[in-house]
C-alpha positions in Angstrom: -84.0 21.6 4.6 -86.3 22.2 7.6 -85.5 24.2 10.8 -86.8 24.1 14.0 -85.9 26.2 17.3 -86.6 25.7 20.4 -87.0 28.3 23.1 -87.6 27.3 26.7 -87.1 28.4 30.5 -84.2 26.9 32.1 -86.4 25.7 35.1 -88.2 23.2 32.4 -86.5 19.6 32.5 -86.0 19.1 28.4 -84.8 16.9 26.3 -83.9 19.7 23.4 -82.1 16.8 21.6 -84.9 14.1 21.6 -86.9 16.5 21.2 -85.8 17.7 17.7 -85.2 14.5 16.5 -89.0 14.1 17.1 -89.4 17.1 14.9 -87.3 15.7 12.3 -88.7 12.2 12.5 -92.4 13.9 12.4 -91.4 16.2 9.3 -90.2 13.1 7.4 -93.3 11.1 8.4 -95.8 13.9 6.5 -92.9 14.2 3.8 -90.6 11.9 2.7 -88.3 14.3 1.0 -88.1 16.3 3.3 -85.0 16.1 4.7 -83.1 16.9 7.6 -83.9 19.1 10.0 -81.4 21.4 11.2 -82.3 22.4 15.1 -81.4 24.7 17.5 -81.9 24.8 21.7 -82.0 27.7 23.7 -82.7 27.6 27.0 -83.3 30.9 29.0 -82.2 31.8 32.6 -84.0 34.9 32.9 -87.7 34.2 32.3 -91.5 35.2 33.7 -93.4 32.3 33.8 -92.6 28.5 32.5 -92.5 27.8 29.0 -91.7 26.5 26.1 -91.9 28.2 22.2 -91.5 25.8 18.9 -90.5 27.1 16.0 -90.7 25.1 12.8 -89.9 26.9 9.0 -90.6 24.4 5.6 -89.5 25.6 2.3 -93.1 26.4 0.2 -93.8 23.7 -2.0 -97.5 23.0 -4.0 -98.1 20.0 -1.8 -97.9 21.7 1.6 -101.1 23.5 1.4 -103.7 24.1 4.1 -104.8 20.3 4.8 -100.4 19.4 5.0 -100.0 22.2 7.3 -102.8 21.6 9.8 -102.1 17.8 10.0 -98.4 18.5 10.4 -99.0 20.6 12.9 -101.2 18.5 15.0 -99.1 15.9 15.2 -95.8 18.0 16.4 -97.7 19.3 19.2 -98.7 16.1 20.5 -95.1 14.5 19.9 -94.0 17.1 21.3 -96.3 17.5 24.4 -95.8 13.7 24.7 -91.8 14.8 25.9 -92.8 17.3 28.7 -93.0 15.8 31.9 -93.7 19.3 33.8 -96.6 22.0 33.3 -95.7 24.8 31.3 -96.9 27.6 28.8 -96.6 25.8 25.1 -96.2 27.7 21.6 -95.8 26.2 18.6 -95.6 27.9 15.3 -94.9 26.4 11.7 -93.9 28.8 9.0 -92.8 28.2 5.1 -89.7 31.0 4.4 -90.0 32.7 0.9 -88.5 32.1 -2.7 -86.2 34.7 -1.7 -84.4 32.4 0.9 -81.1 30.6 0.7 -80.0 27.5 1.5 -77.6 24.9 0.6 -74.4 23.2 2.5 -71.5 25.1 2.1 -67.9 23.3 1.9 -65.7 26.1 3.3 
């Protein structure tokens, strides 16, 4: 299961939620079994200069090499991109967690 954070200056006028589902929806598009994406918002009152930093962490798998990676990665920045109405510093990063990484639903 995918995750994606997002990490932004409170003066930037976001849409976290549409935002991830455009992560999600994106994700799905370059792999069908991907799943869902979990996501997380956090916007930050105490900030020097407007921006916004992506975060987005894939299992490692055979078929997301080089070529998966680069073309996922162009199209979430210009999903993304597409969503911010203001000027602002962008970062995006995508990043595959190890085999030694957990994760699973767990029924409490």
């Amino acid at each position: 299961m995918p995750h994606a954070e997002l990490k932004y200056s409170s003066d930037l006028e976001i849409d976290a939620a549409a935002i991830l589902a455009t992560i999600e929806a994106v994700i799905l598009e370059h792999d069908a079994g991907a799943g869902a994406c979990k996501g997380r918002a956090y916007p930050a009152d105490q900030f020097r200069h407007s921006h916004i930093a992506v975060s987005v962490a894939l299992l490692s798998k055979p078929h997301r090499d080089e070529a998966f990676s680069r073309a996922l990665l162009a199209d979430l920045e210009s999903r993304i991109k597409a969503q911010l109405g203001q000027p602002c510093e962008f970062s995006l990063g995508l990043s595959y967690s190890t085999p030694f990484y957990v994760t699973h639903f767990h029924p409490g």
